[in-house]
C-alpha positions as CSV (number, residue, x, y, z in Angstrom):
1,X,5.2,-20.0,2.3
2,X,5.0,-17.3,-1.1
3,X,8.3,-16.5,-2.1
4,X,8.5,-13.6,-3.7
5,X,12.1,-12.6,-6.2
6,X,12.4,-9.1,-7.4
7,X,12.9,-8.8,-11.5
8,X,14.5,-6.1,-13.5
9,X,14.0,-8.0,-16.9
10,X,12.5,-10.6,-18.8
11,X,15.7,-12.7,-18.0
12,X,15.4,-11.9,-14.6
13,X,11.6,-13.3,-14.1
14,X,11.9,-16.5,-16.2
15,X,14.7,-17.5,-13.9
16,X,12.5,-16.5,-10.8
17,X,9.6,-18.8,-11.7
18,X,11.9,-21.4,-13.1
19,X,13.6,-21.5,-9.6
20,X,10.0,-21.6,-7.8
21,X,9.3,-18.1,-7.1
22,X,5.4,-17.8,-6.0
23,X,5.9,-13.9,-7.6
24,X,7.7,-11.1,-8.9
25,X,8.2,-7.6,-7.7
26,X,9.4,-6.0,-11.0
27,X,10.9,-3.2,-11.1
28,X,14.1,-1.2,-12.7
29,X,16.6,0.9,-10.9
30,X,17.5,-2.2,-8.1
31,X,20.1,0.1,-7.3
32,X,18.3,3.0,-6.7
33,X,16.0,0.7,-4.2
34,X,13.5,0.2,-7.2
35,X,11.5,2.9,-9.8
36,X,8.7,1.9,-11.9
37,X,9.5,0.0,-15.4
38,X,8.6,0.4,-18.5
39,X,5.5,-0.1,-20.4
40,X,6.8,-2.5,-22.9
41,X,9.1,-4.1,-19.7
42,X,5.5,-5.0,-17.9
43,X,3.8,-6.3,-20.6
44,X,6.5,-8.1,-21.8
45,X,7.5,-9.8,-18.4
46,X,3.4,-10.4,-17.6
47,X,3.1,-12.0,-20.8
48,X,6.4,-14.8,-20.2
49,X,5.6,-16.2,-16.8
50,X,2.7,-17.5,-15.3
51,X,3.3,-16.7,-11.6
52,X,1.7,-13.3,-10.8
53,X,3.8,-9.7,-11.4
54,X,4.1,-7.2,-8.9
55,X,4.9,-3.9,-10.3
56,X,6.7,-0.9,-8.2
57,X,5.2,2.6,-9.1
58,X,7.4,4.8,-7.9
59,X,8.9,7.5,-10.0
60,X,12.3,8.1,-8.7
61,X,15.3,7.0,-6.0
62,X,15.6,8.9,-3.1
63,X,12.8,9.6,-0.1
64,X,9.2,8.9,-0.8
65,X,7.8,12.5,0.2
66,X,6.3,13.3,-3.6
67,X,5.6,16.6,-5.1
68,X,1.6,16.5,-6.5
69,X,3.5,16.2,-10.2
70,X,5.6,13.3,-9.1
71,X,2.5,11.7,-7.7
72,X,0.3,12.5,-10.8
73,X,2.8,10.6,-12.9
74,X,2.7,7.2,-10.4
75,X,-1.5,8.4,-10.4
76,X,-1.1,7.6,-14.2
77,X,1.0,4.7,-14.1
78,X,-0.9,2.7,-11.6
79,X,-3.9,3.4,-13.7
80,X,-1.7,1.8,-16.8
81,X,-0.7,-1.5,-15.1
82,X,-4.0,-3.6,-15.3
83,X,-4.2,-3.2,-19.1
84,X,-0.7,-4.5,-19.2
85,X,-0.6,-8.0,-17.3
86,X,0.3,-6.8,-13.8
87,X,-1.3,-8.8,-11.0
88,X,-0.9,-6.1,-8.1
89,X,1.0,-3.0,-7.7
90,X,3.3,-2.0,-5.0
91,X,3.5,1.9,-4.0
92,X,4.4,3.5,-0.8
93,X,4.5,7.7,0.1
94,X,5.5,9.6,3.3
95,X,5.0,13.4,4.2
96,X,7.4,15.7,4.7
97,X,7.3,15.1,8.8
98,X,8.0,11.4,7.6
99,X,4.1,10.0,8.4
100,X,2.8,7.9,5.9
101,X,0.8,9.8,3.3
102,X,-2.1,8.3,3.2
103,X,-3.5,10.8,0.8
104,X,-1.5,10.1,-1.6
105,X,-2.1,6.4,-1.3
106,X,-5.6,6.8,-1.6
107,X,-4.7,8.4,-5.1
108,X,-3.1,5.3,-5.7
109,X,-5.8,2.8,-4.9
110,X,-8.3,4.7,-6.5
111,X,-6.3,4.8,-10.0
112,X,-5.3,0.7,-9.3
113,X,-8.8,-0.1,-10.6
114,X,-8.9,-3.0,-8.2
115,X,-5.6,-4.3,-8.1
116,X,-4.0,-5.3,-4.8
117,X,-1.5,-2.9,-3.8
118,X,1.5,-3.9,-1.5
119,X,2.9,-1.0,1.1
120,X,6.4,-0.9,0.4
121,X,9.1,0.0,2.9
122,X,8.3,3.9,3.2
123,X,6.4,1.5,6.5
124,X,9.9,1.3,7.7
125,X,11.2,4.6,6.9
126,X,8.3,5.8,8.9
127,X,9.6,4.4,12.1
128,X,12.8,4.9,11.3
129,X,11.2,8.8,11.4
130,X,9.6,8.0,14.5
131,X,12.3,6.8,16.9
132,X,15.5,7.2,15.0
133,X,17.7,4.2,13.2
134,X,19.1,2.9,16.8
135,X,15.6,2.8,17.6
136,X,13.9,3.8,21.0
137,X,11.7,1.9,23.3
138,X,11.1,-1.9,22.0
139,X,7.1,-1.4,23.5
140,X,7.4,2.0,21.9
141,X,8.4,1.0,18.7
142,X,6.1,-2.1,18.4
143,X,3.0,-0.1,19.7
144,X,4.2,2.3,16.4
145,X,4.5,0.2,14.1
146,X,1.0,-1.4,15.2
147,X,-0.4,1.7,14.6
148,X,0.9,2.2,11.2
149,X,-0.5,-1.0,10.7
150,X,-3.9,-0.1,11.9
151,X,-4.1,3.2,9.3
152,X,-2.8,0.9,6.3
153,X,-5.6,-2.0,7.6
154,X,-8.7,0.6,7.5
155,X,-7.3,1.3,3.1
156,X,-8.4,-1.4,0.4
157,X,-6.9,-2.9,-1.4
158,X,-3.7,-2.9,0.6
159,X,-3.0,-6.3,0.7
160,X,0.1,-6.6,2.3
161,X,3.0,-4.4,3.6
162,X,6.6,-5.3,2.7
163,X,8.4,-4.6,5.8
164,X,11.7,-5.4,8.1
165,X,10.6,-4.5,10.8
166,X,11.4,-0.9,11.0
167,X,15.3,-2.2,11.2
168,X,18.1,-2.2,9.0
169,X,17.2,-6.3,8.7
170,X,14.5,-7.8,8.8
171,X,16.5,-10.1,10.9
172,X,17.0,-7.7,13.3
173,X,13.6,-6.2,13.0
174,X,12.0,-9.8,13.6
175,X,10.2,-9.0,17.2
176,X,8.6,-6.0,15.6
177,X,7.6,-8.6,12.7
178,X,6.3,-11.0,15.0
179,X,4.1,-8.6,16.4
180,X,3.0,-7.3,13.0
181,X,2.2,-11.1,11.7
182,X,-0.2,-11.3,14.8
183,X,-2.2,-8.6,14.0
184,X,-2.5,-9.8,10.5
185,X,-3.9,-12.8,11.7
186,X,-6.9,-10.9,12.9
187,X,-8.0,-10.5,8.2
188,X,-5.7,-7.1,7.7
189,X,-3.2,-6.8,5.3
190,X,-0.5,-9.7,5.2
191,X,3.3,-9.0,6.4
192,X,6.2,-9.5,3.7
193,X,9.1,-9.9,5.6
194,X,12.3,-8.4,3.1
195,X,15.5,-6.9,3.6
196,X,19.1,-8.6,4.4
197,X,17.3,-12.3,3.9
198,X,18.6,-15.2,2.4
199,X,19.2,-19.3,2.2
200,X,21.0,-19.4,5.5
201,X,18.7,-16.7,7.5
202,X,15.2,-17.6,6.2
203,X,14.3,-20.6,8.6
204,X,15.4,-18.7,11.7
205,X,13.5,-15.8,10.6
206,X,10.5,-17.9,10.0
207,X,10.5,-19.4,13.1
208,X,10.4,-16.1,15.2
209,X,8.0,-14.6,13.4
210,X,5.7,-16.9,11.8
211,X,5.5,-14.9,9.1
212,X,4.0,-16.1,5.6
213,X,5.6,-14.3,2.8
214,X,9.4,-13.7,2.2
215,X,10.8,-11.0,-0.5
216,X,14.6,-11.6,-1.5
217,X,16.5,-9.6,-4.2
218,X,20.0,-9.4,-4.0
219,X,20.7,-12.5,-2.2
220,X,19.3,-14.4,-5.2
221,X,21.7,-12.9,-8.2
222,X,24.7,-13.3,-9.5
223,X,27.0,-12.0,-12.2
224,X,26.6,-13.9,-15.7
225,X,28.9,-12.8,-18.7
226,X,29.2,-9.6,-16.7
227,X,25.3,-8.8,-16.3
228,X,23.9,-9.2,-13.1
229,X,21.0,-11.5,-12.9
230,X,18.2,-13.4,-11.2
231,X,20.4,-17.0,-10.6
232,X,17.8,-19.4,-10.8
233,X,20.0,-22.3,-8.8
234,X,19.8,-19.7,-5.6
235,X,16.4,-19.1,-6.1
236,X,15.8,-23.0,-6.3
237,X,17.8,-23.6,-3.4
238,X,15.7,-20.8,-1.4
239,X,12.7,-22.7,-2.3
240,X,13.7,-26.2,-0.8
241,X,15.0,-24.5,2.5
242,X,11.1,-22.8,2.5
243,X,9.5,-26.1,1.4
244,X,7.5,-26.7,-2.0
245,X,5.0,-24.2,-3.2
246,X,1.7,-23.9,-2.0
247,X,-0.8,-25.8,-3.4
């Protein structure tokens, strides 16, 4: 099971691996849903922990239908990120219909200069698009969501897609997820399951979807003289409901 702990500073990812994260999304903005971080942020993070860094290229809050300046920018930072320690990058764009723009993630894999890139939940927003956040169909939305899947599948190096499901949890997204983790099972791009999880959720969740990979951010902080941080005591107790890390 990879545990993965979203990071906003240095503080933030020494906790994470000293707790037994596997990796780290970093990003800044956890607020805002995550925008890219600095420069000096990603070097400095890559260079204090030895698990691998994750970095979020994404330029500002709010949708993730990009203006061709907004995308140059991320275009530019994704080709910055190798040079500065980061192990994989995670990016995610829709049109404005709300279909994923696969355009401009081709930009984006062809600036990564070989890093794996992880779809981020612009998946979700995409369904959401699709059939509405009540959702329609359960076949309907499955068959969807397979087909997202398929386009993402056919794009190297997409090496995973963070996702809940198309819900609001991935709890409650967690048939769609099942369905998702089979098809992954077949060499496409890996599912990591996020949103709404935590200690007391993650071994249900893993048990009705098989999935592999788990993402937690929120869950996993608390406040510490006033700042709010990456508590490594959560993140250790996440790790020995999970199990140990892999070999």
């Amino acid at each position: 099971m990879i545990l993965e702990i979203i990071a906003t500073t240095v503080e933030d990812a020494l906790a994470a691996e000293k707790g037994g994260a596997d990796r780290l999304e970093l990003i800044s903005g956890l607020s805002e849903g995550g925008i890219t971080p600095s420069a000096a942020l990603v070097r400095r993070v890559c260079g204090a922990v030895s698990i691998p860094v994750n970095v979020m290229i994404r330029v500002r809050s709010g949708n993730f239908a990009y203006t061709a300046e907004e995308l140059s920018v991320m275009v530019e930072d994704a080709g910055n990120m190798k040079a500065l320690g980061a192990s994989g990058l995670v990016f995610g764009a829709l049109d404005g219909n709300g279909r994923l723009d696969l355009a401009a993630l081709d930009s984006i894999l062809e600036a990564a200069k070989g890093l794996p890139v992880t779809f981020h939940r612009a998946f979700d927003a995409a369904l959401e698009a699709a059939f509405g956040a009540t959702g329609a169909d359960g076949s309907a939305r499955t068959a969807s969501a397979l087909g997202l899947y398929a386009s993402l599948g056919n794009r190297r190096p997409v090496a995973r897609i963070l996702s809940s499901g198309g819900a609001s949890t991935a709890i409650e997204g967690s048939a769609v997820l099942a369905t998702l983790v089979r098809a992954s099972a077949g060499g496409g791009p890996r599912i990591l399951a996020g949103a709404g999880l935590s200690a007391s959720n993650l071994v249900g969740l893993i048990g009705k979807t098989g999935v592999g990979e788990v993402h937690l951010g929120t869950s996993v902080r608390s406040i510490m003289s006033g700042v709010d941080r990456v508590d490594e005591e959560k993140v250790r107790t996440v790790r020995g409901v999970i199990g140990s890390r892999p070999a």
